[in-house]
C-alpha positions as CSV (number, residue, x, y, z in Angstrom):
1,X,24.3,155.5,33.4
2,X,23.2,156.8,30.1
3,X,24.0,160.1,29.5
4,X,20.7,162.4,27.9
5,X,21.7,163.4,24.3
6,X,22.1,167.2,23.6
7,X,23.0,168.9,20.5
8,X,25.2,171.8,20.7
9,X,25.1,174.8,18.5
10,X,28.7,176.6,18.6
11,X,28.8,179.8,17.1
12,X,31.4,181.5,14.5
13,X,32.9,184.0,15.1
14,X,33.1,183.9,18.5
15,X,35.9,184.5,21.5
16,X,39.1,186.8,21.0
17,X,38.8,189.4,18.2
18,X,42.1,191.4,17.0
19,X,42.5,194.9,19.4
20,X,42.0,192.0,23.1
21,X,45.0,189.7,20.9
22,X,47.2,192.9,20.1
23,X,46.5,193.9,23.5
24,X,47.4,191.3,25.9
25,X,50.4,190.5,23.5
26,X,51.4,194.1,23.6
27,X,51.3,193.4,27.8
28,X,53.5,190.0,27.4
29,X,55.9,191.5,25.0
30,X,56.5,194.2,27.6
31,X,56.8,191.7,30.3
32,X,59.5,190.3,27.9
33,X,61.1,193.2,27.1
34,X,61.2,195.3,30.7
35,X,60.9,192.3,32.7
36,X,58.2,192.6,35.8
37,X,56.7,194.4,37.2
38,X,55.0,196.3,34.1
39,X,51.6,198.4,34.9
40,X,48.6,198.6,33.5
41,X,46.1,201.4,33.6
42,X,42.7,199.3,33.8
43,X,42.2,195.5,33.1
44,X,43.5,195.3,29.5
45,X,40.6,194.2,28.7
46,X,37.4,192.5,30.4
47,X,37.8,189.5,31.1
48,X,39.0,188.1,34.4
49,X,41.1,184.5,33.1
50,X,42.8,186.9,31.3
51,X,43.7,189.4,33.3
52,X,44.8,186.8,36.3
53,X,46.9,185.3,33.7
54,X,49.1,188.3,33.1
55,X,48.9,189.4,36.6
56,X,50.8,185.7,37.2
57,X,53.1,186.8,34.6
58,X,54.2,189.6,36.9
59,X,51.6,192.9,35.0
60,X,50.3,195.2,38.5
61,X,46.7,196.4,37.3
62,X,46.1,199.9,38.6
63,X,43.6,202.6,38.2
64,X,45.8,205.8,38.2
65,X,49.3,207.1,37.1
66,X,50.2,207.6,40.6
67,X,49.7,204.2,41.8
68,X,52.6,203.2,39.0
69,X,56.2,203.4,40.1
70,X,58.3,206.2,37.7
71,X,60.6,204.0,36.4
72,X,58.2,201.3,35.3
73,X,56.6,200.8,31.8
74,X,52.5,201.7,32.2
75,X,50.2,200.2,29.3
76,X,46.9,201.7,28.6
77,X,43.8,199.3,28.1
78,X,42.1,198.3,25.2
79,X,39.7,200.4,25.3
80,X,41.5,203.8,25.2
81,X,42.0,206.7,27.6
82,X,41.1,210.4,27.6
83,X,43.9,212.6,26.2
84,X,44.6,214.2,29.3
85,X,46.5,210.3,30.3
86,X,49.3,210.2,28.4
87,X,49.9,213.5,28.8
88,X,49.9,213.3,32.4
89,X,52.4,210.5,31.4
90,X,54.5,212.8,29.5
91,X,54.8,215.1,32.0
92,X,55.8,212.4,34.3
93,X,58.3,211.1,31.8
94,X,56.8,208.1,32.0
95,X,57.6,204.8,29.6
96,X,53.7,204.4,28.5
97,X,52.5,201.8,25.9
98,X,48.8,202.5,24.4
99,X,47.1,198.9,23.9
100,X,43.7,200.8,22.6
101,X,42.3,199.3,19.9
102,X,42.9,200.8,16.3
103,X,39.1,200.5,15.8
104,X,38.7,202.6,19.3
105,X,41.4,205.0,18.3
106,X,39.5,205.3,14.7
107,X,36.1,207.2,16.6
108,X,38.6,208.7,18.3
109,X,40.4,210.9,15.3
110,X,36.9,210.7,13.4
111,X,35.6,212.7,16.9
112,X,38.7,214.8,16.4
113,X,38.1,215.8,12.8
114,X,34.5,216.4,13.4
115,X,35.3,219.1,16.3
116,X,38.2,220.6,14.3
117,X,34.9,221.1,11.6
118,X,33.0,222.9,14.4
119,X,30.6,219.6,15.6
120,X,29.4,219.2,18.7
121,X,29.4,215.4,19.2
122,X,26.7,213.4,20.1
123,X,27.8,209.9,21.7
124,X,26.0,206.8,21.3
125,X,27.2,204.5,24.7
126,X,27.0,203.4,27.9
127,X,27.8,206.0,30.8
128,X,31.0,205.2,33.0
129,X,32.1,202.1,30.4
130,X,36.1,202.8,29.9
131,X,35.7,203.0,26.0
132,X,33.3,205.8,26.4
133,X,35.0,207.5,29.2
134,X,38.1,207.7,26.9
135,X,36.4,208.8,24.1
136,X,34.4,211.2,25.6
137,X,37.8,212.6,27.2
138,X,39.4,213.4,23.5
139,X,37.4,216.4,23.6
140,X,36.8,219.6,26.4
141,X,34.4,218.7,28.4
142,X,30.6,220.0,27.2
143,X,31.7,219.1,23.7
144,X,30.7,215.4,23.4
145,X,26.7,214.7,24.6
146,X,26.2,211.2,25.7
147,X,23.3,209.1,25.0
148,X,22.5,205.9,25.9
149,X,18.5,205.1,24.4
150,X,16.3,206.7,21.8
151,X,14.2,208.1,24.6
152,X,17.3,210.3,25.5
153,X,17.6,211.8,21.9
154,X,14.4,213.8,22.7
155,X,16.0,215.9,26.1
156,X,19.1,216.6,23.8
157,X,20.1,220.0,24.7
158,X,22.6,220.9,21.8
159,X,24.4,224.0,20.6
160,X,23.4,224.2,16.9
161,X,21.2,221.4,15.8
162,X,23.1,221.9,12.1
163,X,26.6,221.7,13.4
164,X,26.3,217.8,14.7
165,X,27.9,214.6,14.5
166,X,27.7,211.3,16.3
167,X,29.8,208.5,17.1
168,X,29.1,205.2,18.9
169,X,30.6,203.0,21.4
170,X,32.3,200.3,19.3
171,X,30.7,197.3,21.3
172,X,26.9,198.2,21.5
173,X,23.9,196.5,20.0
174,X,23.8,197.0,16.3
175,X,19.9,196.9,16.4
176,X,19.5,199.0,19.8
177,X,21.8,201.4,17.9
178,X,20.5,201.5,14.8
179,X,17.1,202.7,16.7
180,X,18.7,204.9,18.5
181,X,20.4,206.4,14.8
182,X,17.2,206.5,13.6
183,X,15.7,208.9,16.7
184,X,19.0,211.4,16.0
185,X,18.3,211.7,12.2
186,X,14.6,212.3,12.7
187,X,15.4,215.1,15.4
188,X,18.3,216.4,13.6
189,X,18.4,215.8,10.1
190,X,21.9,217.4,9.2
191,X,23.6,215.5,11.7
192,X,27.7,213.9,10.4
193,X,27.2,210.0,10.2
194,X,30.5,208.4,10.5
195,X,32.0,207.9,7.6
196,X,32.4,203.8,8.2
197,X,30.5,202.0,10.8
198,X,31.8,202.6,14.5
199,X,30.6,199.4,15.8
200,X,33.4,196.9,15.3
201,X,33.3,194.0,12.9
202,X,33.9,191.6,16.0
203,X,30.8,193.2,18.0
204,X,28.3,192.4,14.4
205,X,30.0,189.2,13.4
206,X,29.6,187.3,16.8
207,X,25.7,189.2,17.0
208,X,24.9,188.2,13.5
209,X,26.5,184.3,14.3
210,X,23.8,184.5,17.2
211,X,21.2,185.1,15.3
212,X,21.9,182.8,12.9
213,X,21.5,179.8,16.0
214,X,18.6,181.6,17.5
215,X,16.1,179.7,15.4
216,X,17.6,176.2,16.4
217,X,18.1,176.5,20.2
218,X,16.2,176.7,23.5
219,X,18.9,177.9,25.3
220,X,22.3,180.0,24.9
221,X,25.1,180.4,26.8
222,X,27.5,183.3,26.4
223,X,31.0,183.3,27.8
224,X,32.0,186.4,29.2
225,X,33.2,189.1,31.8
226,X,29.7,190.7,33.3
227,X,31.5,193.8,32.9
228,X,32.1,193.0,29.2
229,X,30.0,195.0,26.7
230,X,30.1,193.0,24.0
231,X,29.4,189.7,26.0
232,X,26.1,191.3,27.8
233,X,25.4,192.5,24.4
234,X,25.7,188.7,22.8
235,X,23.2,187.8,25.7
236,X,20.6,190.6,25.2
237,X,20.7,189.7,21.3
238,X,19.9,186.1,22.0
239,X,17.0,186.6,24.2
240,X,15.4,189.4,21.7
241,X,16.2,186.4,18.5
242,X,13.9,184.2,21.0
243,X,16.0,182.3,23.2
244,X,13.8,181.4,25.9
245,X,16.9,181.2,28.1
246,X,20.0,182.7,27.6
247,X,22.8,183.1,30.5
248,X,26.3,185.0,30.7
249,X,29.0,183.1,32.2
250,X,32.5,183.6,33.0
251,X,33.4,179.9,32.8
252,X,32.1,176.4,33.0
253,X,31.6,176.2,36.9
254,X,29.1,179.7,36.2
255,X,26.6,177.3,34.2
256,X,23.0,176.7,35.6
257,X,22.9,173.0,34.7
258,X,19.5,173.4,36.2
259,X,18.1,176.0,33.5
260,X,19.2,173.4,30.7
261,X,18.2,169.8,32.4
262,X,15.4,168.6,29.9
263,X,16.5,170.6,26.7
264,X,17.5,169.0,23.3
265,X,19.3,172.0,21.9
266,X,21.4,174.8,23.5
267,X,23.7,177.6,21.6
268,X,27.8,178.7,22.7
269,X,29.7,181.6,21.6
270,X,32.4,183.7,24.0
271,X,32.8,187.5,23.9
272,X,35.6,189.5,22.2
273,X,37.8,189.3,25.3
274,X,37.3,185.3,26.0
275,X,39.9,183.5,25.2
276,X,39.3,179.6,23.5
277,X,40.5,177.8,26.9
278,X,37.3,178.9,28.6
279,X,35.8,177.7,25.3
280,X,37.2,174.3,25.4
281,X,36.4,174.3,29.5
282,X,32.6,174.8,28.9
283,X,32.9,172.1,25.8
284,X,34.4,169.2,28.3
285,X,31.8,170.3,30.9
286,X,28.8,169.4,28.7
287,X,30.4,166.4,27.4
288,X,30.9,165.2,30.7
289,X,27.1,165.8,31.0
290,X,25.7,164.7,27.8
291,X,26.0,162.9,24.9
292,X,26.8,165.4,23.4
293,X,26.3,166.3,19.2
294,X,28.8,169.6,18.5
295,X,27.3,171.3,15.5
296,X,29.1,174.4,14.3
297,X,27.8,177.5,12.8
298,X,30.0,179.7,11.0
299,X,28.8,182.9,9.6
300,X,31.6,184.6,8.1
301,X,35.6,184.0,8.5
302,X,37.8,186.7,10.0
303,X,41.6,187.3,8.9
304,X,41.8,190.8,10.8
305,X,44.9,191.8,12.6
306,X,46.5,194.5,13.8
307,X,50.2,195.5,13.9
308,X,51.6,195.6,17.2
309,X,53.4,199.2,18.3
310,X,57.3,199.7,18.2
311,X,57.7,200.3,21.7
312,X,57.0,196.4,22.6
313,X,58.9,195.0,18.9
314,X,61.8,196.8,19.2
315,X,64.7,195.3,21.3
316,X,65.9,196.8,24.1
């Protein structure tokens, strides 16, 4: 039987960025070092392949510090904790490892500095996320303001509207955001702007790759966690470039064949916490579908990477 011809737009950059590699090699270098059972507080990062994969390699994922046995190594997620963690684990004399992500732990000492200046801070994420929980916790409570839309800029109840700053989630919407910006400066013109952009280059390189296959697919597919921010973000970016159908899925056996039956041309990419496997899994399930035409669409090259900590690269 003939199989219907489909060309396939495959997006670059796309899949692992550097903090979700530096962090689930920071949990298998522990495993190495300490042997199993090592802990970690929260998935490492979102993505369940991943996180079943070092849960086979003997990693326990827990929630709290109590759950974690004290003489056991415990390694924070990628996406950072409030301050008052490791120094619960300090006071446990605890062996802790933070996996958070250098770009993460950037807003974090730019919140810092801004509060040791006298700023209130105003947050630009998404309530009960694990990045913005973290961040939120590196300062007493009341000083950081969350927001999550530019309708909530206008019930902003601040301290002094001339002593402000804002940071942002690192894996929102660079458009969404850069509305939301524009609300915050209106209301408050003297607010702090960070000083480099918070978002991360891996959250606007795999947005801008989307957009740049928006105008040459019907449909897009975005691997990813649903509790991924990035990846939900990837799909909502899609569907406002004009993709008339555009679908989050965790791996090929997630994928509405349905949705696509009839379509000439459908767009792939994978959030910053999917690894390549489930990339090459959704490949071999549309060629087994279609003859299929792989066309790939790269927007910029990335070389980033981050140093690992001395904890997990020293030997015992």
């Amino acid at each position: 039987m003939t199989k219907p011809a489909l060309t396939l737009y495959l997006a670059a950059p796309r899949g692992f960025c550097a903090g979700v590699d530096r962090a689930t090699k920071i949990v298998e270098m522990a495993l190495a070092k300490w042997g199993a059972p090592v802990y970690v507080r929260h998935e490492i990062v979102h993505n369940k392949f991943v996180v079943d994969r070092l849960r086979d390699k003997g990693a326990v994922f827990v929630e709290e510090l109590d759950q974690v046995p004290a003489d056991r190594p415990v390694i924070f997620s990628a996406h950072g904790v409030p301050k008052s963690i490791p120094a619960e684990a300090e006071r446990r004399q605890m062996l802790w490892v933070d996996a958070t992500c250098p770009l993460v732990s950037k807003v974090h000492l730019e919140a810092a500095r801004h509060a040791e200046n006298g700023l209130q801070m105003v947050m630009i994420g998404h309530a009960g996320h694990p990045e913005t929980i973290g961040t939120m916790g590196q300062l007493p409570e009341g000083e950081v303001l969350l927001i999550e839309t530019e309708a909530d800029v206008a019930g902003l109840q601040v301290r002094d509207p001339e002593k402000l700053a804002y940071i942002t989630q690192t894996t929102l919407s660079v458009d969404d955001t850069a509305g939301i910006v524009a609300a915050l400066v209106a209301r408050f013109p003297a607010i702090a702007v960070p000083t480099k952009e918070d978002i991360c280059y891996a959250t606007t390189n795999r947005q801008a790759a989307v957009k740049a296959i928006a105008g040459k697919i019907e449909a897009l597919l975005v691997i990813g966690a649903p509790n991924s921010s990035n990846s939900r973000r990837l799909v909502e970016v899609g569907r406002n470039a004009g993709c008339g159908h555009a679908q989050l899925v965790q791996r090929a056996t997630d994928i509405d064949w349905a949705a696509l039956e009839g379509l000439k041309t459908v767009g792939l990419t994978a959030g910053a916490s999917a690894p390549d496997v489930l990339v090459d899994e959704v490949l071999d399930a549309f060629r087994a579908r279609f003859d299929l035409t792989l066309e790939m669409v790269e927007t910029v090259k990335e070389n980033v990477e981050f140093k690992l900590p001395k904890s997990v690269r020293d030997p015992l």
